[in-house]
NUGUGU-255647 format. One line per field, with one value per residue: residue in three letters; chain; z, y, x of N, C-alpha, C in turn. Coordinates in nm, 4 decimals. Layout:
// residues N
r = (ala,...);
c = (A,...);
n_up = (Z,...);
n_north = (Y,...);
n_east = (X,...);
ca_up = (Z,...);
ca_north = (Y,...);
ca_east = (X,...);
c_up = (Z,...);
c_north = (Y,...);
c_east = (X,...);
This chain:
// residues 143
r = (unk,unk,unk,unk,unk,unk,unk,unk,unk,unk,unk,unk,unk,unk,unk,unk,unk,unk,unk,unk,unk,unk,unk,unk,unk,unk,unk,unk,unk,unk,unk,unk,unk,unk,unk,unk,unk,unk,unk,unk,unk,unk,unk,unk,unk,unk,unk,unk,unk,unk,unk,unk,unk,unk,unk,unk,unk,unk,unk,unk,unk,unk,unk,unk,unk,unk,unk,unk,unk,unk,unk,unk,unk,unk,unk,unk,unk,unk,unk,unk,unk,unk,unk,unk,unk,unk,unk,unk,unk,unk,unk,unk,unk,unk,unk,unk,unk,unk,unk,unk,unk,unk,unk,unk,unk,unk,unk,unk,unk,unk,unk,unk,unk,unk,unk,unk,unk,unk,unk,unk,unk,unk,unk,unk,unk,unk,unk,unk,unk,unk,unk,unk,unk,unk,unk,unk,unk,unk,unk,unk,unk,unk,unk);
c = (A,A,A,A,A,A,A,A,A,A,A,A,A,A,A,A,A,A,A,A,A,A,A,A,A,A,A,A,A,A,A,A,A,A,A,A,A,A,A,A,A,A,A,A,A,A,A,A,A,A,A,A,A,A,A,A,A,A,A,A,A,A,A,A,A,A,A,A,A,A,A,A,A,A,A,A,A,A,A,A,A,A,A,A,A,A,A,A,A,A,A,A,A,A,A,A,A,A,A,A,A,A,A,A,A,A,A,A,A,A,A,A,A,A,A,A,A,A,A,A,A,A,A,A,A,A,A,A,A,A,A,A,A,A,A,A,A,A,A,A,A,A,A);
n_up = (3.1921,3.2382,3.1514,2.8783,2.8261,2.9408,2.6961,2.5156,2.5440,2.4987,2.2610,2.0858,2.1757,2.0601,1.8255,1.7848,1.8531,1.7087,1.4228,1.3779,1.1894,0.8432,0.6262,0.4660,0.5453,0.3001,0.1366,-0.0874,-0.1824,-0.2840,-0.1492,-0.4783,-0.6511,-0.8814,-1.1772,-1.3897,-1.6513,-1.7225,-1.8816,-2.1757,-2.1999,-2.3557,-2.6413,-2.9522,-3.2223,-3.3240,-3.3279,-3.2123,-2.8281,-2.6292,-2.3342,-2.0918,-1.8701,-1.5743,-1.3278,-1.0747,-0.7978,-0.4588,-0.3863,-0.5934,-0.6953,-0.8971,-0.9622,-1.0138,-1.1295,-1.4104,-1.4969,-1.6826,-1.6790,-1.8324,-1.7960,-1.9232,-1.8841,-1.9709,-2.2833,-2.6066,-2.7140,-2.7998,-2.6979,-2.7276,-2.7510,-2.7091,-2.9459,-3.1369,-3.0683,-2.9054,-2.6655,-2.4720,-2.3039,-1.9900,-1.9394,-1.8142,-1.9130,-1.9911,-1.8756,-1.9715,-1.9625,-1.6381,-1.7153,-1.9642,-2.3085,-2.3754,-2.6410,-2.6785,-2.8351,-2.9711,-3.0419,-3.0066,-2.9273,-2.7172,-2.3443,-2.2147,-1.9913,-1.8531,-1.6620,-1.5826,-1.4560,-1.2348,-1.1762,-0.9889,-0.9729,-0.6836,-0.5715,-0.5169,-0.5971,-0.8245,-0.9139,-1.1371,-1.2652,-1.6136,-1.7611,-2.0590,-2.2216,-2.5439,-2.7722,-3.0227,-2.8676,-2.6931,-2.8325,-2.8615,-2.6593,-2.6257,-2.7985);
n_north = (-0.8731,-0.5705,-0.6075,-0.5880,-0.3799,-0.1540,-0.1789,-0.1756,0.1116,0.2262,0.1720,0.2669,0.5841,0.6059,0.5860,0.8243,1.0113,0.9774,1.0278,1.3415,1.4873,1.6757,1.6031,1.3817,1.4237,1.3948,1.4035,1.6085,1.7472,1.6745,1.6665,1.7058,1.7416,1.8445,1.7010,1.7646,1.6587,1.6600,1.9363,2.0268,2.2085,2.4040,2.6183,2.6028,2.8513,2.8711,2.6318,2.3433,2.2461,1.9595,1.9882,1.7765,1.7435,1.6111,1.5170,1.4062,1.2446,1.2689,1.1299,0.9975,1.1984,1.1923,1.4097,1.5994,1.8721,1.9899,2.2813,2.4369,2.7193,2.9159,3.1604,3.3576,3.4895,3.5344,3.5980,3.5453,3.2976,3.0299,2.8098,2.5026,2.2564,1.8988,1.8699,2.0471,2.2641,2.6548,2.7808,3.0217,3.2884,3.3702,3.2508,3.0524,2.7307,2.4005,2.0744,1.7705,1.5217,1.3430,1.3381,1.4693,1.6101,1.9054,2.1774,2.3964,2.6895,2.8883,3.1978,3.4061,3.5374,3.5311,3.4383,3.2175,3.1889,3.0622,3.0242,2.7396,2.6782,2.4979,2.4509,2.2941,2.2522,2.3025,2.5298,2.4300,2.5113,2.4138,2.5141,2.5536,2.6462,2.7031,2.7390,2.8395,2.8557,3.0059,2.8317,2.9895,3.2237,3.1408,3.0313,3.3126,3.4355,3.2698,3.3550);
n_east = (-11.2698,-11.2010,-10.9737,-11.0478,-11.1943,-11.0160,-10.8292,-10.9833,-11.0419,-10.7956,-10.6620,-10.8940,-10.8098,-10.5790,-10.6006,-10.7738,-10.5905,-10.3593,-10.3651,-10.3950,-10.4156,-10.5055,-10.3839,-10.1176,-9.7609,-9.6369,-9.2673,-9.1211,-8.9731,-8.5956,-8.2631,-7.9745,-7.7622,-7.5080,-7.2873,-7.0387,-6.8455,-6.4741,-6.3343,-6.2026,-5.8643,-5.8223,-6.0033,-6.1421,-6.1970,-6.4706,-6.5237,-6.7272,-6.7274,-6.8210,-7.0029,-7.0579,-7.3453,-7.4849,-7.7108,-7.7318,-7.9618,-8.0706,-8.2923,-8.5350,-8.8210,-9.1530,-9.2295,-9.1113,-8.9125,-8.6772,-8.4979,-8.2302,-7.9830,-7.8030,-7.5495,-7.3660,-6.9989,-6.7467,-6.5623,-6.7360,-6.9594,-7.1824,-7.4482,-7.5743,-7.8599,-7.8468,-7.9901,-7.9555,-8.0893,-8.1307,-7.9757,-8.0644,-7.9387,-7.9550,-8.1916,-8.4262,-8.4242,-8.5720,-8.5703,-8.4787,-8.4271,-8.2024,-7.9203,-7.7301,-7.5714,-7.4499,-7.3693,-7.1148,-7.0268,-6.7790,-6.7122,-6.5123,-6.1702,-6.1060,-6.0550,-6.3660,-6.5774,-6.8385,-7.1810,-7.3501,-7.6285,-7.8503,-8.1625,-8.4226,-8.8249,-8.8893,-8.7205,-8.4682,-8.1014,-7.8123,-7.4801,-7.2222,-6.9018,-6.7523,-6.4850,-6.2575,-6.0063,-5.9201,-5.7811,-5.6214,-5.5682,-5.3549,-5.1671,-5.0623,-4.9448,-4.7700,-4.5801);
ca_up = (3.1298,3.2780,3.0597,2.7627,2.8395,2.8745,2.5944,2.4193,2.5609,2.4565,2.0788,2.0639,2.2323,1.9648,1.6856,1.7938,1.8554,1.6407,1.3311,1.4175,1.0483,0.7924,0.5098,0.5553,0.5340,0.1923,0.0944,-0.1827,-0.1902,-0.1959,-0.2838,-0.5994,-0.6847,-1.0385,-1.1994,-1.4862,-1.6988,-1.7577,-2.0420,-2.2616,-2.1447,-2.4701,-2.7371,-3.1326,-3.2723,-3.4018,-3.3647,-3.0522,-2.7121,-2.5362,-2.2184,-2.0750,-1.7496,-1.4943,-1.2117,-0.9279,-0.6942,-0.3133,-0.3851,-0.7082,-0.6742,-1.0248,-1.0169,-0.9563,-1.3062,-1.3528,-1.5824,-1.6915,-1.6655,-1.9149,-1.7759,-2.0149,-1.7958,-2.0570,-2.4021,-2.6719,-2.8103,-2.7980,-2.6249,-2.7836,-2.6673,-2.8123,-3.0991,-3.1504,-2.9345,-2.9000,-2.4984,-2.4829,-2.2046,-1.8702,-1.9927,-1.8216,-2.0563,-1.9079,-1.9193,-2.0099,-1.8817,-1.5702,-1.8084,-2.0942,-2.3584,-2.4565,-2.7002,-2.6448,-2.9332,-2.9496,-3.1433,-2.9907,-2.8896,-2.5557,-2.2863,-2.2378,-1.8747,-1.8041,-1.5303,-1.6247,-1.3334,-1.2561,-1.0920,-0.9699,-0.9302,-0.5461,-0.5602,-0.5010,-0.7303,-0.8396,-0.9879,-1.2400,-1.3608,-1.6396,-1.7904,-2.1692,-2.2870,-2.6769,-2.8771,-3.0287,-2.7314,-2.6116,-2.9201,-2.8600,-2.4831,-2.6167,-2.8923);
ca_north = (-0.7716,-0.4893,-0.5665,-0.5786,-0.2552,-0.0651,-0.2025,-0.0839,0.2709,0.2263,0.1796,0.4552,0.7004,0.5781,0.6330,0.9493,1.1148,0.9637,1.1041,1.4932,1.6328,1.6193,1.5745,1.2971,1.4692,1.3613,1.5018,1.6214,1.8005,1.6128,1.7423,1.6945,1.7595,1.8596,1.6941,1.8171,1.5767,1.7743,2.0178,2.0533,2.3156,2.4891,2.6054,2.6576,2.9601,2.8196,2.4919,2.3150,2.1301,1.8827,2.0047,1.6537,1.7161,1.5041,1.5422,1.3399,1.3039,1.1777,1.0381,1.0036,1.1805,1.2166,1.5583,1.7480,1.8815,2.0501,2.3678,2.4789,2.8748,2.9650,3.2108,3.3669,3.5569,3.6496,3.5454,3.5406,3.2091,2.9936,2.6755,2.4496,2.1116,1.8015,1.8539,2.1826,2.3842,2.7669,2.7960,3.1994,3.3296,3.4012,3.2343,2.9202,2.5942,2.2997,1.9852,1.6316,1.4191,1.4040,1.3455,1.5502,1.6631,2.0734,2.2158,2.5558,2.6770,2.9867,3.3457,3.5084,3.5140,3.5805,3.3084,3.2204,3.1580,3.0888,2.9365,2.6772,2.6215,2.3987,2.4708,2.2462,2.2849,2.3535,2.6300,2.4243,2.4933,2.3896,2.5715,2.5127,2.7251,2.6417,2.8377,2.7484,2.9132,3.0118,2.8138,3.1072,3.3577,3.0432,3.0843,3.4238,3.4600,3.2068,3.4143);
ca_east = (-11.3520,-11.2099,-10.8530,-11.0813,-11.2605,-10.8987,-10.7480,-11.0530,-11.0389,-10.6641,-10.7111,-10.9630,-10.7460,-10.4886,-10.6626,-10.8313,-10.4594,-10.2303,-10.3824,-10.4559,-10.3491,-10.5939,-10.3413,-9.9729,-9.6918,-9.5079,-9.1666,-9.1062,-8.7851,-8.4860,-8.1569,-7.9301,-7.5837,-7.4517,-7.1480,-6.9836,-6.7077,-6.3843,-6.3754,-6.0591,-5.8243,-5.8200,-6.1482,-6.0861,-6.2881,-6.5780,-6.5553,-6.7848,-6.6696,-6.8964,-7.0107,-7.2051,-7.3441,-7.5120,-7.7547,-7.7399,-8.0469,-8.0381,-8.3876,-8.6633,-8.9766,-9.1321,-9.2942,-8.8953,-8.8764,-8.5339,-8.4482,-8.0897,-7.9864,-7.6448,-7.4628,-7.2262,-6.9623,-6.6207,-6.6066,-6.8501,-7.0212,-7.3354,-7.4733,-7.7146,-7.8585,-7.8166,-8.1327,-7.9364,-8.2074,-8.0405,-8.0061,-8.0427,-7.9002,-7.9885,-8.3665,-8.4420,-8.4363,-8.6366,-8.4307,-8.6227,-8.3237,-8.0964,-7.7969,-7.7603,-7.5132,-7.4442,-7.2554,-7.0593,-6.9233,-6.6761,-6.7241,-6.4417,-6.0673,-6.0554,-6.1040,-6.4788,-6.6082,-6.9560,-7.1747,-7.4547,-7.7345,-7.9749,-8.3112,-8.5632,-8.9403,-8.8818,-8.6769,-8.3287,-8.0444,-7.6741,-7.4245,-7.1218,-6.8222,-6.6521,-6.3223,-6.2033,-5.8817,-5.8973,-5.6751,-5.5664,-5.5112,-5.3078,-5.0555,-5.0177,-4.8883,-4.6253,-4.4494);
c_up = (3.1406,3.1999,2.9046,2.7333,2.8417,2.8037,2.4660,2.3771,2.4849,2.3435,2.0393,2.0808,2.1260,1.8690,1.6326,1.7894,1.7734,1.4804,1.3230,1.2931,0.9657,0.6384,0.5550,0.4815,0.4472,0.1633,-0.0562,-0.2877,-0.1777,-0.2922,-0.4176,-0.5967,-0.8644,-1.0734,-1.3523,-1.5518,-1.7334,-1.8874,-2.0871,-2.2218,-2.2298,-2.5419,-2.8635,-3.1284,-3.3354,-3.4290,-3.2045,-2.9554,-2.6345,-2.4063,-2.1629,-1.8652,-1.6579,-1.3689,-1.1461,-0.7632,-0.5916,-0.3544,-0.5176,-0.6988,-0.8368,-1.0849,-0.9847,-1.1243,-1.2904,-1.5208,-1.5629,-1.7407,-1.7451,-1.8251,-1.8469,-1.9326,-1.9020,-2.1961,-2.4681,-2.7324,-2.7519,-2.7089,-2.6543,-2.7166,-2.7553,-2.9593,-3.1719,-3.1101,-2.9257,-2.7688,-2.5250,-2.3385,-2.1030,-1.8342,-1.9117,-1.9353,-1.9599,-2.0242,-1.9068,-1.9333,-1.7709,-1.6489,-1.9536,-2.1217,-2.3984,-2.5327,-2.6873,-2.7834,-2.9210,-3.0429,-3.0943,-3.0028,-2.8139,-2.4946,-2.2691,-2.0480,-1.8240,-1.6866,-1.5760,-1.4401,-1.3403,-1.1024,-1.0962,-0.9620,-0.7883,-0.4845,-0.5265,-0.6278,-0.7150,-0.9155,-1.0514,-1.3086,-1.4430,-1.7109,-1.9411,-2.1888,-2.4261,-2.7357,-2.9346,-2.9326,-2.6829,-2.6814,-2.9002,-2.7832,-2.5263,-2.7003,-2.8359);
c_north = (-0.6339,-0.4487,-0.5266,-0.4465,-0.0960,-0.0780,-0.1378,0.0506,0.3036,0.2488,0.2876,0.5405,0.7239,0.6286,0.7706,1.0761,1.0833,1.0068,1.2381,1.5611,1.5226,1.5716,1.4827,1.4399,1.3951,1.4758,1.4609,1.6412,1.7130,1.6895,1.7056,1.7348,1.7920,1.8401,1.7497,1.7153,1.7111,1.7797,2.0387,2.1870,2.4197,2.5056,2.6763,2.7535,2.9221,2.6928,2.4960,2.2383,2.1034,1.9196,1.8828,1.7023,1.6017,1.5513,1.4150,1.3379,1.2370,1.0884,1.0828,1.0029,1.2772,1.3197,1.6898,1.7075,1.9932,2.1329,2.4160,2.6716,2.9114,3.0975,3.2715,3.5049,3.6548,3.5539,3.5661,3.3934,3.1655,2.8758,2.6297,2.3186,2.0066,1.7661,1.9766,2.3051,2.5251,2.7495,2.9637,3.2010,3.3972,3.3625,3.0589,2.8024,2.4662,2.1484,1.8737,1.5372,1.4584,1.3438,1.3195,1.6272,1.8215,2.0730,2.3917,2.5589,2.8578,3.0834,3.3939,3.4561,3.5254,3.4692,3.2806,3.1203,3.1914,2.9862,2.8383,2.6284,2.5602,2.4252,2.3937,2.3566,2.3474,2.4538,2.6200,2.4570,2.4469,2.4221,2.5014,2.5778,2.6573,2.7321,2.7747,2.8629,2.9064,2.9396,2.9223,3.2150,3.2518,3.0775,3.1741,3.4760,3.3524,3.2593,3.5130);
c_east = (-11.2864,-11.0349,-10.9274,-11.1287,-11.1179,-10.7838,-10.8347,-11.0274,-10.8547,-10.6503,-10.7786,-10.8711,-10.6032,-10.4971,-10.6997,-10.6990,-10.3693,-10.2366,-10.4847,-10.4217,-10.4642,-10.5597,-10.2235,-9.9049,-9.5716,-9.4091,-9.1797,-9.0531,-8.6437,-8.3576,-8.0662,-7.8089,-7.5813,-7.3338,-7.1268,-6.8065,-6.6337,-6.3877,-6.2566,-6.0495,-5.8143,-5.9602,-6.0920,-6.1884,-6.3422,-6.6192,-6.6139,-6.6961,-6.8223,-6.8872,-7.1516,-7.1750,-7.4642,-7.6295,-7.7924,-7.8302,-8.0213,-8.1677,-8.4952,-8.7433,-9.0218,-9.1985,-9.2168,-8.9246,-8.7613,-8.5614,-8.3014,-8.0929,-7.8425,-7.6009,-7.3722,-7.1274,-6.8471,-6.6621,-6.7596,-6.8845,-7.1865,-7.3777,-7.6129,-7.7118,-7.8543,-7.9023,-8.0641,-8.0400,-8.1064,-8.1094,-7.9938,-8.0267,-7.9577,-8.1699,-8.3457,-8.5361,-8.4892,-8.5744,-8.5629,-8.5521,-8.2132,-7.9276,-7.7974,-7.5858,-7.4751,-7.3300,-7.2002,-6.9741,-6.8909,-6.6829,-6.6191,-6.2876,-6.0266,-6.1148,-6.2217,-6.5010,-6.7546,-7.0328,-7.3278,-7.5202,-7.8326,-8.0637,-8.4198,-8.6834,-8.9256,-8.8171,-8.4631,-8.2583,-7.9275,-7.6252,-7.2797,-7.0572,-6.7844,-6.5911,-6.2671,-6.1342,-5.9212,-5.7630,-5.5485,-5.4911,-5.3893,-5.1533,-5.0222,-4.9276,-4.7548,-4.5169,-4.3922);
């Protein structure tokens, strides 16, 4: 009787302490990575290059919604998404898929170096230079 009586008190005392929070403690956050396929070392004036990037999560929880941030640092052109969407700059663009196509296309003649970011819901982000040489400017430095 007297094992039954503090095995009882045992269980109670279990129960009573081992859940002291009145909510669990789900995560929610997990982190991510951003890849980027390589981009041709050269860009024509006016014509586009495929920028496909990628996000990479450690774990899938399905209320991380991710937005993309352009960057445009030298050069002048544009960057649309694969529906042709205009990404405007420095405006976050809310992304539907973690791998997705852009297009950058080229107004100028000078090299073009901008930085595309990606921002979760939770406040993480990941960043991404990328550097395209003008076609043109390319010819030039060689005559």
């Amino acid at each position: 009787m007297k094992t039954f009586i503090l095995g009882l008190v045992l269980l109670v005392t279990m129960f009573a302490t081992g859940c002291n929070k009145k909510e669990l403690d789900i995560q929610r956050k997990f982190p991510f990575t951003l890849t980027m396929r390589a981009l041709p070392f050269k860009i024509k004036k006016y014509f586009p290059v495929d920028v496909r990037l990628r996000i990479v999560r450690e774990r899938i929880y399905t209320g991380t919604k991710y937005k993309l941030i352009f960057t445009p640092l030298e050069g002048t052109g544009e960057l649309t998404d694969q529906e042709g969407n205009f990404i405007n700059p420095n405006q976050p663009f809310d992304l539907k898929e973690d791998i997705f196509t852009l297009s950058y296309r080229s107004y100028s003649d000078t090299e073009h170096i901008f930085d595309i970011t990606i921002v979760d819901n939770f406040g993480q982000q990941q960043k991404i230079r990328a550097k395209l040489l003008n076609d043109d400017s390319v010819d030039q430095v060689k005559r």
